[in-house]
N, C-alpha and C positions, 0 to 999 in steps of 0.2 A: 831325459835322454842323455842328456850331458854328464850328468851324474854316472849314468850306468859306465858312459864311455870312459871315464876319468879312475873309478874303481876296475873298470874290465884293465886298465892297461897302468896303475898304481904303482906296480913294480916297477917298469919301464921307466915312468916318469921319474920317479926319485933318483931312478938309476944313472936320467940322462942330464938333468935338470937340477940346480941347486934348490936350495929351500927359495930365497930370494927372490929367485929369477921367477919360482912359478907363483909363489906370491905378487909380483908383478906382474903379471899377464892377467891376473886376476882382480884384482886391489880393487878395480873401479866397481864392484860387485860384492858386496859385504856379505851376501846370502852364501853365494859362491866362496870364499873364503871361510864363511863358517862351515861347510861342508868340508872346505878340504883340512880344515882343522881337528874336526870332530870324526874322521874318518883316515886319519895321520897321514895325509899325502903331505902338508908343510905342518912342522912345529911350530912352537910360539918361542923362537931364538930371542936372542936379546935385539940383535937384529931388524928384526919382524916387528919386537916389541916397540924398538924406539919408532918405527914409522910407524906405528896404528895410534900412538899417542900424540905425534906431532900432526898427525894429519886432519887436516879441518872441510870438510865438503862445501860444496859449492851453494847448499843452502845455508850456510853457519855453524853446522853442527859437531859435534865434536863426533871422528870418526871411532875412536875407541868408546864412545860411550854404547856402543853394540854390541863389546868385546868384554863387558867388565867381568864376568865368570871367568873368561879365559886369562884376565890378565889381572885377576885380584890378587893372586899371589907375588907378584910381580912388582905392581903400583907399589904398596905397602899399606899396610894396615890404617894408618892413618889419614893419609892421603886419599885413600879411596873412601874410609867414614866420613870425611869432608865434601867431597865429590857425591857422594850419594845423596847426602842430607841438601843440596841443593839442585839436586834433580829434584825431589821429593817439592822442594819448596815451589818450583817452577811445575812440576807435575806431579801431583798428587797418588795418581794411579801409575806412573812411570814402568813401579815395578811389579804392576798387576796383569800377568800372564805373557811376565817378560819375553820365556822363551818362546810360546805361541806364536808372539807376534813378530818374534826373530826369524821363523821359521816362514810364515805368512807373508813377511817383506813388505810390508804394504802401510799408511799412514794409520796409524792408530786412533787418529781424532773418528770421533762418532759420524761429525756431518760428513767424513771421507769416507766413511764405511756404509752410508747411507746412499750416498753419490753412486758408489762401485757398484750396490745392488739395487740403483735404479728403483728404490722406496721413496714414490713422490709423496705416498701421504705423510709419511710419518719425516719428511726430507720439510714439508711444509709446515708442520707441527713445531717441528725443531726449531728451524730460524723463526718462527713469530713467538713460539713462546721463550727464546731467549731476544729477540729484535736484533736479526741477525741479517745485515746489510747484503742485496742481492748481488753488489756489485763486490764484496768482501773478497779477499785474496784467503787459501787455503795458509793453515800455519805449518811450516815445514817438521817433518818429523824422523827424528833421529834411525825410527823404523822405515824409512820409505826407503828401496834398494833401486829402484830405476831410477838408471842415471840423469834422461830425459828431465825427470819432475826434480832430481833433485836440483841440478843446475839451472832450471828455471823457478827459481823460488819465489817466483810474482804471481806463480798462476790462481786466477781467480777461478769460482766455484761455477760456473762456465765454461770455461775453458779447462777445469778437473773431468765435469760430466762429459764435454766433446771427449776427452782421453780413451774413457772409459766406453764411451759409446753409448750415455744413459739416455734415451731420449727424452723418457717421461719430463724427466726433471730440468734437460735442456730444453724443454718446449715451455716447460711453467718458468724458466728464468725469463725468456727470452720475450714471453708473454705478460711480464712485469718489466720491460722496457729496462732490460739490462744490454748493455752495447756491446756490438757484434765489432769486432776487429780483424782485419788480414789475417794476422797471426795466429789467430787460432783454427784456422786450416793444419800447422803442424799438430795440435793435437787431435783434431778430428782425421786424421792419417792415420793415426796410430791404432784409433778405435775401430776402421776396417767397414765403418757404417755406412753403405751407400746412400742411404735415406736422409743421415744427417748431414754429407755434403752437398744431396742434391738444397736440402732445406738453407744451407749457407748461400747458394748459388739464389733458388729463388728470392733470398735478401739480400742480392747484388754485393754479397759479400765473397770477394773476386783474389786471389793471392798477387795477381799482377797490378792490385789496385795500389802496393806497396812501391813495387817496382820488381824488373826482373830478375832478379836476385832471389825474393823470395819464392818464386815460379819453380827456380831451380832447387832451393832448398825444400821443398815440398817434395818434388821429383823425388831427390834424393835421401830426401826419410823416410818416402814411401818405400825404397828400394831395401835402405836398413830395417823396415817390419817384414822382408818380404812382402808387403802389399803389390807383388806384380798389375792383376785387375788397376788397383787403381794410379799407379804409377802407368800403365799406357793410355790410361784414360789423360790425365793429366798432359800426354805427350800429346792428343789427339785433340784435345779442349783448349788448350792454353800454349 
């Protein structure tokens, strides 16, 4: 819907709006800026350029390294066969169905993809046949465009499935005696899941058990998913 709205009034913005300025309104959303790149609302100015290459996210990752089509001619030839050939080293598949997964926004690791579609068989197959720790933290990934997960780069594969809302897969973690924390009430906010808050609750896993602060910070995440329902629940519970 954003999309439509941004193309329906294209002209206007340019008109009103520097390249920069709408570049920054947008910045923290790399999905979003590839859109408005590839649909000319902002160019790739020199500008533009030097902040996508200086900028590093809040999980580590180099923010230009999403942008490298747009800004290979730019980098320079050499610099960027240097740059690549150490992706490559670090990931193998990096740049297998690059732009898919540009477009998809979403972490490219398999067990993340398995998480998202709530595949407990094959979610169970995966971590024993690699001996993949239930309590393991997700690996950050250059494709992931929500801010939320980017900035919490600690999240464990628990607190990924509460995100998403998988329950399958959060009831076999949880069921392997993987430990339940306050904080992950913000991510089971975001998944909208009535069933997996009440299931935190019946394991006295309580957001005011941190202190009131976090009470408030739930409230108010709930408000930025628009989760109305469960933001007055929230007012009425806690």
């Amino acid at each position: 819907k954003i999309n439509h709205i941004l193309l329906l009034y294209k002209d206007q913005i340019k008109r009103t709006m520097s390249n920069i300025d709408i570049f920054h309104i947008f910045e923290n959303n790399k999905k979003m800026v590839l859109f408005l790149l590839k649909n000319d609302i902002i160019t790739m100015s020199d500008q533009i350029y030097k902040e996508i290459v200086n900028k590093i996210e809040g999980n580590g990752k180099f923010y230009w390294h999403f942008f490298i089509p747009e800004i290979e001619k730019l980098i320079g030839e050499e610099k960027m066969n240097f740059a690549k050939k150490e992706l490559l080293e670090q990931n193998s598949n990096f740049f297998e169905n690059y732009e898919e997964k540009r477009q998809e926004g979403e972490n490219d690791s398999y067990i993340c993809s398995l998480i998202r579609q709530d595949s407990v068989v094959e979610f169970i197959s995966h971590v024993n046949r690699y001996n993949i720790s239930y309590s393991s933290q997700i690996l950050p990934s250059i494709f992931e465009t929500n801010p939320f997960l980017i900035d919490n780069k600690n999240t464990t594969l628990i607190e990924y499935s509460a995100f998403f809302g998988s329950i399958q897969i959060f009831r076999y973690l949880l069921m392997n005696k993987v430990e339940l924390k306050p904080s992950i009430w913000i991510y089971t906010i975001h998944s909208n899941n009535a069933e997996l808050i009440h299931l935190l609750e019946s394991n006295e896993i309580l957001p005011q058990k941190c202190n009131y602060f976090n009470v408030i910070q739930c409230f108010i995440e709930s408000i930025k998913c628009h989760h109305n329902d469960i933001a007055a629940y929230i007012i009425s519970k806690f």
